[in-house]
C-alpha positions as CSV (number, residue, x, y, z in Angstrom):
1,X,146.6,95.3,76.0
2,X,146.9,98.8,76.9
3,X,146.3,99.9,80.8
4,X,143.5,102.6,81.2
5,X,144.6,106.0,81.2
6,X,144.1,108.2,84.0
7,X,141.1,109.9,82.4
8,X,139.6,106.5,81.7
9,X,140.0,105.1,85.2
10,X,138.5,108.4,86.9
11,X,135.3,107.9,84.4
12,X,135.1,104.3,85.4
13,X,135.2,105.2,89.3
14,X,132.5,107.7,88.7
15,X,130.2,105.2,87.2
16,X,130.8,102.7,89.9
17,X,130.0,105.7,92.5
18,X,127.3,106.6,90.5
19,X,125.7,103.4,90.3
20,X,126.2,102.9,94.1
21,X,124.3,105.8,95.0
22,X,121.4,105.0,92.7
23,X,121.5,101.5,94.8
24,X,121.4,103.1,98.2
25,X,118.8,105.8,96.9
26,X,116.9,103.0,95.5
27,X,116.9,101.0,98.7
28,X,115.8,104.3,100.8
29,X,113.2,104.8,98.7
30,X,111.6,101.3,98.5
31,X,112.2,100.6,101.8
32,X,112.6,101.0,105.8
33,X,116.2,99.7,105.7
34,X,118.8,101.9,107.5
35,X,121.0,102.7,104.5
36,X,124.2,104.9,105.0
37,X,124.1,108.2,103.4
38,X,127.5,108.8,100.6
39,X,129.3,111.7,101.1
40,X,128.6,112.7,97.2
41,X,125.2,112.7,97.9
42,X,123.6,116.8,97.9
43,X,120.2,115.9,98.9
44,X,119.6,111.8,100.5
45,X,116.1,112.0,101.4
46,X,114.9,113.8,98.3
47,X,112.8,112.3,95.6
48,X,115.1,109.9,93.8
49,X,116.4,110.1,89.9
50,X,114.3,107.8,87.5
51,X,116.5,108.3,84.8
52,X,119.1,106.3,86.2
53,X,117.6,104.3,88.9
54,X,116.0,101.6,86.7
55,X,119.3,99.8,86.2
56,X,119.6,98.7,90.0
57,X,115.6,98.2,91.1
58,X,116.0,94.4,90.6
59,X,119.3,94.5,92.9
60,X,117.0,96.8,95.2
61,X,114.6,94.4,95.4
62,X,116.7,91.2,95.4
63,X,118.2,92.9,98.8
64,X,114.7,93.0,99.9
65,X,113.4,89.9,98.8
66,X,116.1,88.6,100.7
67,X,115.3,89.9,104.2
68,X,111.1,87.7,104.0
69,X,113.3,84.8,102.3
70,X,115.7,84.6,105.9
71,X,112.7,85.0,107.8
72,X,110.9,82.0,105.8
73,X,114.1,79.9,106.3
74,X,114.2,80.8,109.6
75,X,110.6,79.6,110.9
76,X,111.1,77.0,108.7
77,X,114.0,75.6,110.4
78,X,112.3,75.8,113.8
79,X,109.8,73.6,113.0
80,X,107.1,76.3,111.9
81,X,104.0,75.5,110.1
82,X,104.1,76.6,106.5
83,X,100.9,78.9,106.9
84,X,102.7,80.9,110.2
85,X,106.2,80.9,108.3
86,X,104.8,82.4,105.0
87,X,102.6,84.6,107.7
88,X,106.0,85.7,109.2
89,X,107.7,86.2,106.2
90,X,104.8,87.9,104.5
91,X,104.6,90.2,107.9
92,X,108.8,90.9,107.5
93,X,108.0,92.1,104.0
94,X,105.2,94.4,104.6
95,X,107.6,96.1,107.6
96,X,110.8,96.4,105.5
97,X,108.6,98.0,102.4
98,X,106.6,100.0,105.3
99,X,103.9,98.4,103.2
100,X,104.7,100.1,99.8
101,X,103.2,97.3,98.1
C-alpha cells in the first residue's frame, strides 16, 4: 500500500483543522462554554457556517449533554432525591446553553 503523498497528507490535515473549528464554532454558538479560539480562525465570534457545521452538532451537543449528565451523577451519588438531582441537572443545562433551548 502506497504512503500518502505530500499533497494528500496536507488535504487530510486541512479537513481535520477544518472539522475542528466547525466543533469549537459549534460549541461557541450553542453554548456558554469557554472554548479556545484557533489561530486559523478570521472572525470567532461571528455568525457560524451552516454549510459545514451540520457534521459536528451531534458531537456539540454530546459535549453538552455531558456537562447535566456529571451533574445528575453527581447529586446522585450524594444521596440526592431524584426530583432535586434532575432539578440540578436540568438547572446545569439551562446555564451551559444560556437557555438556548
Amino acid at each position: 500500500m502506497p504512503d500518502q503523498s505530500p499533497g494528500q497528507a496536507r488535504a487530510a490535515r486541512s479537513g481535520a483543522k477544518e472539522l475542528l473549528g466547525d466543533f469549537l464554532r459549534c460549541l461557541r454558538f450553542y453554548s456558554r462554554l469557554p472554548v479556545p479560539v484557533l489561530s486559523s480562525d478570521m472572525d470567532p465570534y461571528g455568525p457560524p457556517d451552516f454549510a459545514t457545521m451540520p457534521r459536528v452538532v451531534p458531537f456539540a451537543g454530546a459535549v453538552i449533554g455531558c456537562v447535566a449528565a456529571l451533574v445528575l451523577l453527581t447529586a446522585s451519588a450524594l444521596g440526592f432525591g431524584v426530583w432535586l438531582c434532575t432539578a440540578l441537572a436540568v438547572a446545569a443545562l439551562t446555564l451551559t446553553t444560556g437557555a438556548l433551548h
